[in-house]
N, C-alpha and C positions, 0 to 999 in steps of 0.2 A: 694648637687649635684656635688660632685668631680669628675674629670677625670674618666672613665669608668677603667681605668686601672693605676697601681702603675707608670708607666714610664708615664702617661699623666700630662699634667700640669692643676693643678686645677684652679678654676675661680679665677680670679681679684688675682692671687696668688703673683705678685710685689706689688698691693696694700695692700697685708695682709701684706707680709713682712714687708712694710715703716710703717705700723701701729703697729705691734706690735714690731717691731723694738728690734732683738734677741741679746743679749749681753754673751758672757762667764758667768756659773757659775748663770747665772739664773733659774726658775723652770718652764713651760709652758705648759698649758691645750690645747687640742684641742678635743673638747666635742665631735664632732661627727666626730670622727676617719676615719672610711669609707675605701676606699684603702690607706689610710695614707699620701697622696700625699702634706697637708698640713707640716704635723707631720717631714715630710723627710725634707721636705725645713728647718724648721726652724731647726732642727738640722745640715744640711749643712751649712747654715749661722752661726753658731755659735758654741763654745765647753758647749752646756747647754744640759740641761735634757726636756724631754716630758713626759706626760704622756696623752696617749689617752684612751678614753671611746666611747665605742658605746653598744647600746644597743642588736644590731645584731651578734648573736655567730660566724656567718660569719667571720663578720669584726674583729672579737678580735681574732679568727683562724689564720687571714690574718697577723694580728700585732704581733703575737709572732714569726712570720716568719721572720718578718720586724725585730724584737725587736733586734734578733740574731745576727744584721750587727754593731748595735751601742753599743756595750761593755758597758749594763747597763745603757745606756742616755737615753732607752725608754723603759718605760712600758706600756702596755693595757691590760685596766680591763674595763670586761664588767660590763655595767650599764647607767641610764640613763643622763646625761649629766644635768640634775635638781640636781643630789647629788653630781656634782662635790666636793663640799666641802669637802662632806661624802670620798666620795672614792679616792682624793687628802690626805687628814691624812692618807690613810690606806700606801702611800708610804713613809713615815715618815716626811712629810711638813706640815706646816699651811699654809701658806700664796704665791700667786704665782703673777709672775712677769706676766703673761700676757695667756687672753685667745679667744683661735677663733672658732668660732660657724659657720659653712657650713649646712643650715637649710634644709629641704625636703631629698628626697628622693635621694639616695646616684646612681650613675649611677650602680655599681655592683648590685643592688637590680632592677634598674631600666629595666637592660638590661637579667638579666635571668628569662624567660616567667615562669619558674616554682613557682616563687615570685607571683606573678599576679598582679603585679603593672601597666603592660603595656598591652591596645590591641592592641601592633602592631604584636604581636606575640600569641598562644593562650596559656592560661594556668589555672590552676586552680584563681578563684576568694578566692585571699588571703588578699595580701597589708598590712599583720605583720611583721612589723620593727624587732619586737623581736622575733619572731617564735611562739608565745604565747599569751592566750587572743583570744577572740570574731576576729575571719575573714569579710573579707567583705561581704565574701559570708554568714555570718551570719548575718549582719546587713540587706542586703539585702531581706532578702527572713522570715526574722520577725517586720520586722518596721515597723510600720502602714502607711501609706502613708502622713499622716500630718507630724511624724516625718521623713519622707524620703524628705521631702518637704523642709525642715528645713535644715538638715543635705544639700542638696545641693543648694539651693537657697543659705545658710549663707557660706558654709566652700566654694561653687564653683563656688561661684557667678554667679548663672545661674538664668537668665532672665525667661524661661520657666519650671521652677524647679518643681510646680506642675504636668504639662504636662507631664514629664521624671517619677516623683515619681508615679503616677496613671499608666503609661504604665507598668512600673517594677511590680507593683504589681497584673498586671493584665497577665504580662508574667511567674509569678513565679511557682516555684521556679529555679531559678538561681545559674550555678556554674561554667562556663565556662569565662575568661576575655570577648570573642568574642562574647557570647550570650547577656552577658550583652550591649557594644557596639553596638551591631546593633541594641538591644531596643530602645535605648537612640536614636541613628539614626534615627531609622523608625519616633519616636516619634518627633522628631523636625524638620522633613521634608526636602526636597530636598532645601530649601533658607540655612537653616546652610550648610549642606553638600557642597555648594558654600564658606564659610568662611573660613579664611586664618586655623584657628586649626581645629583639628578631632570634631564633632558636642559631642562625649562621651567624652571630654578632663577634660571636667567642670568638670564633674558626676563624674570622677575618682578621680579627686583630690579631689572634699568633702568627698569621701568614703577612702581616704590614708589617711587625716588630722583626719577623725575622729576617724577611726580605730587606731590611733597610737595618737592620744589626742594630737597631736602635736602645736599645739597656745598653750595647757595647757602647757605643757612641756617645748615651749619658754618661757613664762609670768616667771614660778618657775626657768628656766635656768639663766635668767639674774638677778633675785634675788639672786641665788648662785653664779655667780661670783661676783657682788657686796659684797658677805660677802668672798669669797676664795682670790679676788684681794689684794695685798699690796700698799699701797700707790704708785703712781709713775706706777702700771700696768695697762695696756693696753687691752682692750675689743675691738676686731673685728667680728662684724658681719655679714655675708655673706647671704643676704636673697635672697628669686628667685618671688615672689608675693605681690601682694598689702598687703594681711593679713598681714604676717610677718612684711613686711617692716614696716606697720602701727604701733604694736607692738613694733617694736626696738624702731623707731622714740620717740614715746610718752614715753618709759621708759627713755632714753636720754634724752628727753626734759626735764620731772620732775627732772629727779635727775644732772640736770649740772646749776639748778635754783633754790635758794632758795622759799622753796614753800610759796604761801601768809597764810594770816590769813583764816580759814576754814571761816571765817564772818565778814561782814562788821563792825558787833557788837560785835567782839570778841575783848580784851583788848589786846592794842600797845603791851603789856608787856606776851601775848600770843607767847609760843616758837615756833618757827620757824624753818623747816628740813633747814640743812647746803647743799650745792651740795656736792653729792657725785663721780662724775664723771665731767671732763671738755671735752668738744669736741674737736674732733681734724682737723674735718673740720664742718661746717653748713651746707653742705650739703653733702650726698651720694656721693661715688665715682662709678661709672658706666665701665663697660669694653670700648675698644674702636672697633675702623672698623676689626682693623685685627686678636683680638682678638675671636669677635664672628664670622670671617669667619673661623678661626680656630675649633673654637665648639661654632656651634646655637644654644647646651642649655645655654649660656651664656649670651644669649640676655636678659633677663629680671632682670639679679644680679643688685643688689646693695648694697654696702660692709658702714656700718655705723660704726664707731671707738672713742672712746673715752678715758679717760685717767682717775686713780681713784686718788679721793684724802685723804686727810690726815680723812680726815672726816667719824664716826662711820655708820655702814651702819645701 
C-alpha cells in the first residue's frame, strides 16, 4: 500500500529506513515495487543498488522509467516477490544486504477504478495484481456458495460471510465493482451500513487476497529472503491486516528461536533448527498521529524487522 503516487511518501518509510539501514556498495530487494517510493529512498540514502520486483506490468512499466534517473543502481523485473532469489541471480548477485516487503494492494492499483479493486468508484470486477489468471468476477459468479462462504468469512474476516455468499449467489451473475457492493450492502443490512468501514470492505478484501493468493505468496516470500539474505541483512516487513501481520509475527517468532524437540520423547541429542533471523524490536512499529493524518491508509501498518544470521536457512 505505497503512496498513491512516486512524489508521496510511503508508509512507516523512516521506520523501513532505520530497519534496513542502507550503507554504500550494498545490494537491496524491494519485493513489491509498486510506484517505487520505497526503492527511491533507499537509493537516496545511500550510493547502492535495488532491484525491484512486482508482479504488476504496470509497476515494472513504471520502474524502468524510474530505472533511467539512477545510472544502473536500479533494476525492475517483473515477477513475483516468492522468487526473489530466482530473479535477484538473474542481476548477477547471490546474496543481498537487505529486503522490504509493502504487502496488499499497491495504491496505483488501488486507486484506478478500471483494476476493480475498489467500490468507491465503478469498474469492472477484476482485483488481478498481475493482469492474469481467474478475476474476481470469476470467482464470484462460479463458486458455490460454501466456498464463497470460506473465501470470505477466512480471507475477510467477515462475521455474516454466509449471509453475503447466499446473497451473491442468488444476485448472479456479477461484473460490476458497484453491483457487487451494494449485494453485500443490501445483505448485511442498515446496522453495518452504520459502521465505521463500507459494510462490502470485508467481501473485497477476501476476493483481492484470494484472487492474487496473496498470504500464499507472503508464507513462500519470507521463506525466499530467508534463503537470498546475507548474514548481517535485514528483512522489513510492512503489513496493513491481522492476516498478514499474523504471518510475519510467527515466521519471526520460529526462526529468531531455536526450535524445541518435535517431542517430549524425542532424544536430548535430537537436532535442533539454529535462529535464523534476530529481532530488531519485540514488538511492531506502528505509524504515529501525524503520520496517518497525512494518509488514513496508514492506520492500520505495522512494519516488523529483523536481522539474518550467520545460520543456514
Amino acid at each position: 500500500m505505497s503512496a498513491g503516487h512516486m512524489s508521496h511518501v510511503p508508509v512507516l518509510l523512516a521506520e523501513v529506513l532505520e530497519a534496513l539501514s542502507p550503507r554504500a556498495g550494498a545490494h537491496y530487494i524491494d519485493g513489491t515495487f509498486g510506484g517505487g517510493g520505497y526503492a527511491r529512498a533507499i537509493l537516496q540514502a545511500a550510493n547502492c543498488k535495488v532491484l525491484g520486483i512486482d508482479r504488476d506490468p504496470d509497476a515494472v512499466a513504471r520502474g524502468a522509467k524510474l530505472a533511467a534517473n539512477y545510472n544502473g543502481r536500479l533494476s525492475v523485473l517483473e515477477g513475483n516477490f516468492s522468487e526473489m532469489d530466482q530473479l535477484f541471480a538473474q542481476t548477477g548477485e547471490r546474496k543481498s544486504d537487505g529486503v522490504v516487503l509493502d504487502l496488499g494492494v499497491s495504491s496505483f492499483q488501488f486507486d484506478q477504478a478500471e483494476r476493480g479493486f475498489s467500490f468507491r468508484e465503478d469498474g469492472p470486477l477484476d482485483m488481478r495484481m498481475s493482469k492474469s489468471g481467474p478475476s474476481a468476477a470469476d470467482i464470484v459468479n462460479t463458486a458455490d456458495e460454501k466456498t464463497l462462504t470460506k473465501i470470505i468469512g477466512d480471507l475477510g474476516e467477515e462475521r455474516f460471510a454466509r449471509r453475503v455468499a447466499r446473497a451473491i449467489v442468488a444476485a448472479r451473475p456479477l461484473a460490476r465493482t458497484r453491483e457487487l457492493a451494494e449485494v453485500v450492502e443490501k445483505a448485511l443490512g442498515p446496522a453495518a451500513a452504520r459502521q465505521p468501514i463500507h459494510p462490502a470492505t470485508r467481501t473485497f478484501q477476501a476476493l483481492r487476497i484470494h484472487v492474487n493468493d496473496e498470504l500464499g505468496e507472503l508464507e513462500r516470500g519470507l521463506t525466499a529472503a530467508e534463503r537470498v539474505l546475507k548474514t548481517g541483512g535485514r528483512l522489513a516487513v510492512v503489513a496493513f491486516h491481522s492476516l498478514e501481520d499474523r504471518i510475519v509475527k510467527r515466521f519471526l517468532s520460529e526462526r529468531s528461536s531455536a526450535a524445541p524437540r518435535a517431542s517430549r520423547h524425542a532424544p536430548d541429542s535430537a537436532p535442533k533448527h539454529t535462529a535464523t533471523f534476530h529481532l530488531l524490536s519485540s514488538r511492531p512499529r506502528m505509524p504515529g498521529d501525524a503520520e496517518i493524518q497525512h494518509n488514513p491508509r496508514a492506520r492500520s501498518a505495522r512494519l516488523r524487522a529483523a536481522e539474518r544470521t550467520a545460520a543456514a536457512a
